[in-house]
N, C-alpha and C positions, 0 to 999 in steps of 0.2 A: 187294040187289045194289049193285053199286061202276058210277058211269062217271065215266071221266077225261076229261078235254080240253085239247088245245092248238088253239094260235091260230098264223098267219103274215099278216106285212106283207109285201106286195110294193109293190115301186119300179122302175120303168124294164119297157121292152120288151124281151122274149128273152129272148136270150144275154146283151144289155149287163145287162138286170135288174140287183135283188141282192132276195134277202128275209131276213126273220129270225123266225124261228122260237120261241116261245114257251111251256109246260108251264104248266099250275095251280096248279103247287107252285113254279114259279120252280125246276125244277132245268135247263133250258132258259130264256134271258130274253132275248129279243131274241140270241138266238144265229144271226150269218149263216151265210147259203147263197146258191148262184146256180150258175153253167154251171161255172166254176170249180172250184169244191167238189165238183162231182156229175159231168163228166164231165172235167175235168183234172186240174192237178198241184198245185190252190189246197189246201194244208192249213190255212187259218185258219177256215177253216167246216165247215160240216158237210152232211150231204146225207141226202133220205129214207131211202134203202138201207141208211147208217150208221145210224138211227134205228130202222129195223126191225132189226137187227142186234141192237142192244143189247137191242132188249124180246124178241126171241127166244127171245136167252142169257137174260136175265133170268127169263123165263116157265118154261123149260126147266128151268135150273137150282132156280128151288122148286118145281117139279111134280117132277123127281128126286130132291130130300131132303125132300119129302111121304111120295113114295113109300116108299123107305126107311124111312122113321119107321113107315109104318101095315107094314110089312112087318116090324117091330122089330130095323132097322139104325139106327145115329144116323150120319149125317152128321159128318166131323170136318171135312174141305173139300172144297167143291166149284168145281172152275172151270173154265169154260164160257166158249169161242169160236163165235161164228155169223160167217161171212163168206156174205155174200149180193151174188150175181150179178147185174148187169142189162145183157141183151143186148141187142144192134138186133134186133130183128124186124121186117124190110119197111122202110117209113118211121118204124119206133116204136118201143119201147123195151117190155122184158119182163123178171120176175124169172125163171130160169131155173134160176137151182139156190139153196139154202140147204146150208153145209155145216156143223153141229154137231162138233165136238170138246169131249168130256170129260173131266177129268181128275178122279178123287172120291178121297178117303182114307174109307174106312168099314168099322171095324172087325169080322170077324167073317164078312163077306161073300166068299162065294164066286164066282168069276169070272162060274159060268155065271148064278146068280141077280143079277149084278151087269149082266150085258148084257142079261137080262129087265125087269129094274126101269129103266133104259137106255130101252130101247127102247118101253116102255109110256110111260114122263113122254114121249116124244118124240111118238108117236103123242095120248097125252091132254091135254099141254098146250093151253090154249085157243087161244096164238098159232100152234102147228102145225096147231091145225084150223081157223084162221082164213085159213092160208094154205095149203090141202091142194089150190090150184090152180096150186101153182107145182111144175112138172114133175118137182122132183129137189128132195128131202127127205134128204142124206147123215148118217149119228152115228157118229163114230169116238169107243170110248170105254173110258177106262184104268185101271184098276183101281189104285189106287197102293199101296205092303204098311204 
């Protein structure tokens, strides 16, 4: 079995803060974040929710052209949007919905097998059941010819 890890520095109190954010493999390296990034209009950092996002899609995406493969469809492309939500709840902060969009070229596959194989990587990917407590799991997903 595989574990990864990142690391973050933090500097300063709060809001003023800033941190930065770091990967194992340096694909993240001291990349910042702070209040800015995660609840304003800073686009030069980045923010957890953006980070979940990506490993999402990421997950999502080769648990779909896994699937595919063991089902003997090949994948020609696949891509994959996760916007993920974080609402106020009370005094706090809560992920509230995840919303998947997929768009796959693969040849040979028919619609309705194509929104079973869909809907299973979304259901058995490890990050969807890692976050199978966040309220609202949405997959719109497009068959392209």
């Amino acid at each position: 079995m595989t574990e990864k890890a990142a690391t973050v520095h933090w500097e300063g109190q709060g809001k003023q803060g800033q941190g930065q954010i770091s990967t194992e493999t340096a694909a993240l390296k001291a990349y910042p974040y702070g209040f800015g990034s995660r609840f304003g209009d800073d686009r030069t950092g980045t923010n957890p929710e953006e980070i979940l996002a990506a490993a999402h899609a990421a997950c999502f995406t080769m648990a779909f052209s896994f699937a595919c493969d063991k089902a003997g469809f090949a994948t020609v492309t696949v891509d994959t949007r996760a916007s993920v939500r974080l609402a106020q709840k009370g005094d706090g902060f809560a992920i509230d919905r995840i919303a998947l969009t997929l768009s796959a070229k693969v040849p040979g596959l028919d619609e309705a097998k194509f929104q079973e194989i869909a809907d299973g990587a979304k259901q058995g990917c490890p990050l969807s059941k890692a976050l199978a407590s966040v309220p609202e799991i949405t997959l719109q997903a497009t068959l392209q010819p």
